[in-house]
N, C-alpha and C positions, 0 to 999 in steps of 0.2 A: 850516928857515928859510934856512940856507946855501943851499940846491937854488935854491930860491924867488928870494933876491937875484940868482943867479946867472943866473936863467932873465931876470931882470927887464933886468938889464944886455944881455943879448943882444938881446932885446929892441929895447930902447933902440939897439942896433947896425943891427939888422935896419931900423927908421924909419929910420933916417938914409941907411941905403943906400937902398933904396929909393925916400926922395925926392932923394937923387944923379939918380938912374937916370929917376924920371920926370920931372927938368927937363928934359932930351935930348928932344927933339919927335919921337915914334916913327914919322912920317910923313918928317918932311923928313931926320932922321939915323937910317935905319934901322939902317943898318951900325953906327953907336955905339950905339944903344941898347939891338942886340941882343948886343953885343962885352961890355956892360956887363950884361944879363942875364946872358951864358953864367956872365960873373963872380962875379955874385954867387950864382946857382946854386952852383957849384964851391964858394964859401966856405960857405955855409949848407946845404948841402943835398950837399955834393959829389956832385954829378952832371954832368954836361954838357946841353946841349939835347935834343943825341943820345938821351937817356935819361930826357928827362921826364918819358914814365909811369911812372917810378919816382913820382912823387909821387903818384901816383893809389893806389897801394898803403898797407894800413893799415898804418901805419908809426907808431907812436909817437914817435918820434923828429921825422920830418916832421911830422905831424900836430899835434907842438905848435905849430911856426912857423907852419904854415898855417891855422888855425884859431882862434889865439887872439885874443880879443875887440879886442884893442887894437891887432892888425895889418889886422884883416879887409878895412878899405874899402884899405887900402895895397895887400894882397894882390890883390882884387879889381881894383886899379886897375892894378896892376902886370901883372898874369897878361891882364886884358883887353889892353891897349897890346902886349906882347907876340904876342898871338895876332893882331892886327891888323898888327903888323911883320912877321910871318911869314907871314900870308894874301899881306902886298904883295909877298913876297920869292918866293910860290908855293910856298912850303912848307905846304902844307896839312893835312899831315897832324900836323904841331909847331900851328898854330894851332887845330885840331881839340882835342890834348889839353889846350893850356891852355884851350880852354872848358872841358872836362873838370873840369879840376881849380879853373875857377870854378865849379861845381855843387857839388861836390866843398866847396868853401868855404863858397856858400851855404847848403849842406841841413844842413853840421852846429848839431847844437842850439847853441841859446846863452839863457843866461837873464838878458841884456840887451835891451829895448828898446829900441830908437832908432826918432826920429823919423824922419819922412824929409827932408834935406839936401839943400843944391844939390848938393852933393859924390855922396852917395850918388846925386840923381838923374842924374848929369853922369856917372858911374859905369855907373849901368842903363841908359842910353842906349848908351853905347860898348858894353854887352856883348849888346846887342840890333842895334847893326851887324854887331857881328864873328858873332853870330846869322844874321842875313840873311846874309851873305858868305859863311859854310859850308853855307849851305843852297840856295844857289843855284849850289855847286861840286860837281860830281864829283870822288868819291875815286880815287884810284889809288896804286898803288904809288912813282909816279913823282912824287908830290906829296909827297915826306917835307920 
């Protein structure tokens, strides 16, 4: 039960940061809003950008943040707006993995349904740009 409250309050950390981060306009303050991902990366996840396919790895640890039900459209919405800062910055290969790790978010099970939201749909639409963007780019090395 302790584990549980514990997990709950982080939680409850992780929403707030996160809508911190995506009141920042990830088009017009890319600089902050990616200054404030790398942030809040390093705090939850301690990684840097540099090293975000670490989340792509079965990681229990990650994988609770990143998958749990009550994060998931924040996740989703966070990790899209990001990969789309990062396409505009030309870093394509950092926008590439957080699609990544929004499939990654999508495919895992969940035995909740929801309807579908403006929110969700306002969601699928951003991750079907940042979709066309990397599909219309060539990869190189020199897109990190």
């Amino acid at each position: 039960m302790l584990k549980q409250d514990f997990l709950s309050k982080i939680i409850e950390q992780i929403v707030e940061s996160i809508a911190r981060i995506l009141k920042i306009d990830h088009e017009k303050e890319t600089e902050k809003f990616l200054n404030q991902m790398d942030e809040f990366l390093q705090t939850y996840f301690q990684i840097s950008s540099e090293n975000l396919e670490v989340l792509l790895e079965d990681n229990e640890k990650t994988n609770v943040f990143l998958t749990d039900e009550k994060l998931k459209n924040f996740n989703l919405n966070l990790f899209t707006k990001a990969g789309l800062a990062y396409f505009n910055q030309g870093k394509v290969i950092r926008a590439n993995t957080c699609l990544q790790i929004i499939r990654k978010i999508q495919n895992h099970p969940s035995n909740v349904f929801e309807f579908p939201s403006n929110e969700s749909r306002a969601i699928e639409f951003l991750i079907e740009e940042l979709q066309q963007k990397l599909d219309g780019t060539y990869f190189n090395e020199s897109n990190q």
